[in-house]
N, C-alpha and C positions, 0 to 999 in steps of 0.2 A: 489431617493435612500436614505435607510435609514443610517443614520453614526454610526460611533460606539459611540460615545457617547448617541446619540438619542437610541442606544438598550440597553446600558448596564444602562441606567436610569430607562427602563422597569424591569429591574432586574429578569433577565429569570432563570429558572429552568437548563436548559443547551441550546447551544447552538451547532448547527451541524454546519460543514464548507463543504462546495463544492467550493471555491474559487480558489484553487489552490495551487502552490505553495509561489505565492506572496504576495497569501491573506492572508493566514496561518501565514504566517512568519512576516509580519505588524501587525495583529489583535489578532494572538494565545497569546500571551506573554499576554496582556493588558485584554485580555476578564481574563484567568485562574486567574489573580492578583486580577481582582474586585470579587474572589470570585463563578465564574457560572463555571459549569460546560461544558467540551468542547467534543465533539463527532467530529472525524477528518479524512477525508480522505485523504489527500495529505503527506503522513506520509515521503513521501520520500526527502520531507525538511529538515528532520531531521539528513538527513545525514553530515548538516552542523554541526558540534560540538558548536558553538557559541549558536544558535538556540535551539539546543537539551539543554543546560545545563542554556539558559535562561527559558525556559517553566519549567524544573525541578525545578530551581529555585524558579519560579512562584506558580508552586504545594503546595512549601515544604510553603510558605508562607499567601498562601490564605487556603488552607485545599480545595481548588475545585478537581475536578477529570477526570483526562483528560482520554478519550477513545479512541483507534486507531478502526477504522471500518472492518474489514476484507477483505471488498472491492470486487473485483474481487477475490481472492484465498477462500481455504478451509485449513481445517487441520493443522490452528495454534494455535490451543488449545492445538493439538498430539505435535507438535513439541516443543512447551514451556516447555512440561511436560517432553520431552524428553530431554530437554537441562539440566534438575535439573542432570541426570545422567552422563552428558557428549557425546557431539557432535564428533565425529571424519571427517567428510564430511555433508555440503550442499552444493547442487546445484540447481541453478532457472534457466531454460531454457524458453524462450519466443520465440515463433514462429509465425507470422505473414504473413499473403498477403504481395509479394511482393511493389505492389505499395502501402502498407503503411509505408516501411520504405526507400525507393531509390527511386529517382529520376527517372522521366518518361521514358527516354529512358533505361536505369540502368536495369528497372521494367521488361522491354516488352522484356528484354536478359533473363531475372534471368529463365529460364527453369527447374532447378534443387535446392534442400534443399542448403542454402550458409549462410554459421558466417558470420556477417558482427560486432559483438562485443563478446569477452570473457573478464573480469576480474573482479572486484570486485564490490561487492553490490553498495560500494560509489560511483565508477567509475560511473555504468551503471546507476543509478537516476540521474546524474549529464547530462550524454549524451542522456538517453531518458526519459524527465521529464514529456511527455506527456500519457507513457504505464507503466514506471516502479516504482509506488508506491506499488504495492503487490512485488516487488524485497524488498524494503527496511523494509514491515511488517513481510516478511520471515525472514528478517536479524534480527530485533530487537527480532522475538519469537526462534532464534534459536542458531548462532554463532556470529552475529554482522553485523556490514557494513563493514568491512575489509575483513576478515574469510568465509564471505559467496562468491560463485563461482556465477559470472552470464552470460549466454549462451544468445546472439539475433539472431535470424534464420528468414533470409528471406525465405516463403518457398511457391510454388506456388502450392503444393498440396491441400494447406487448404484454406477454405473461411473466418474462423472469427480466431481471436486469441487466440491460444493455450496454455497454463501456465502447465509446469511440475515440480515437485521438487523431489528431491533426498534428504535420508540422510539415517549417517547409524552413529551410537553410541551404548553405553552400552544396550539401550535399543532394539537394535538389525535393521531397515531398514525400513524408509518408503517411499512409491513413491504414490506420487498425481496427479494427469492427470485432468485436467479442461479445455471445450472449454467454450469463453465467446460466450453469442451473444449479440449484441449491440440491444439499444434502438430502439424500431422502430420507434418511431416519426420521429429522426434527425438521424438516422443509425451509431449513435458513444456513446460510453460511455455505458460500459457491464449494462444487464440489471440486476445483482448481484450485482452488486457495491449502487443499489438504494435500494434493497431486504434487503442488509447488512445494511443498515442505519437504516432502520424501525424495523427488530429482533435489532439492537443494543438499539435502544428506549425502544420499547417494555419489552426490558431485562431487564428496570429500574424499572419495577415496579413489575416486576413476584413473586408472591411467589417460583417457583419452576423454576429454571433454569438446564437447561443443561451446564456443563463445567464450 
């Protein structure tokens, strides 16, 4: 395995993470400071204020440039753009197969759509740190990690994981509806969330971009 020193002596162009959230949070600060550029999915580490205002830090110091990946979600190009006007409501709703968020027996009850979480962006990365990194890319492109509403629905109508968002501001309503499906090699981890990594590459070197 290679270390971080052993990579950042290579002195890369940028640097993408899939680590997690404890990779992110060990490595992200220390790669951004030597200067390379970071491409990052686990964005919902960030919901720690410590963390978040160490990597800014790090930004404002080195001149490197860190990129959040999109990930599993869509339409947070719309919503940033909408937030310059003012936000009055978001909401992120995640609905899922039952047995992937309750407990076996719990699972094989749940016959019907059932909350099993509501409240805020920070809340809901903290308690599901394994599905809700696009909760906390919605928060930072729109009202925050506080401000923003977040919905988990075990539901046993659907097979793969469902992501809807709500808002409504100056700029008047929008609603996004996204089913993921998972990789098929290993059957986990949306196969957008690897699509998003490679358009965000790509997007470094484009003369003509979208958004």
């Amino acid at each position: 395995m290679i270390t971080r020193s052993a990579l950042l002596a290579e002195h890369p162009d940028v640097v993408v993470e899939v680590a997690g959230h404890a990779g992110l949070r060990e490595h992200g600060p220390s790669i951004l400071r030597a200067g390379i550029d970071l491409i990052f999915v686990s964005v919902g580490v960030l919901a720690e204020p410590e963390l978040l205002q160490d990597m800014v830090d790090a930004l404002h110091q080195s001149g490197a440039r860190a990129t959040i990946a999109s990930g599993a979600i869509g339409g947070l190009d719309a919503l940033a753009a909408a937030s310059l006007g003012g936000l009055t409501h978001v909401t992120h709703t995640m609905r899922r197969p039952p047995a992937s968020l309750l407990p076996p027996e719990e699972s094989a009850r749940c016959t019907q759509e059932r909350e099993i979480f509501r409240g805020s962006a920070r809340d809901a990365v903290v308690q599901f740190p394994e599905f809700l990194n696009i909760a906390a890319a919605v928060a930072l492109a729109g009202k925050g990690f506080d401000e923003t509403e977040v919905r988990v629905l075990a539901d046993p109508a659907i097979g793969y994981s469902l992501h809807e968002v709500q808002a409504k501001g100056e700029f008047g309503s929008l609603h996004l509806s996204i089913e993921n499906r998972p990789i098929p090699s290993h059957g986990r981890g949306a196969r957008l969330v690897a699509m998003s990594i490679m358009h965000t590459l790509l997007m470094r070197s484009a003369s003509l971009r979208i958004g």
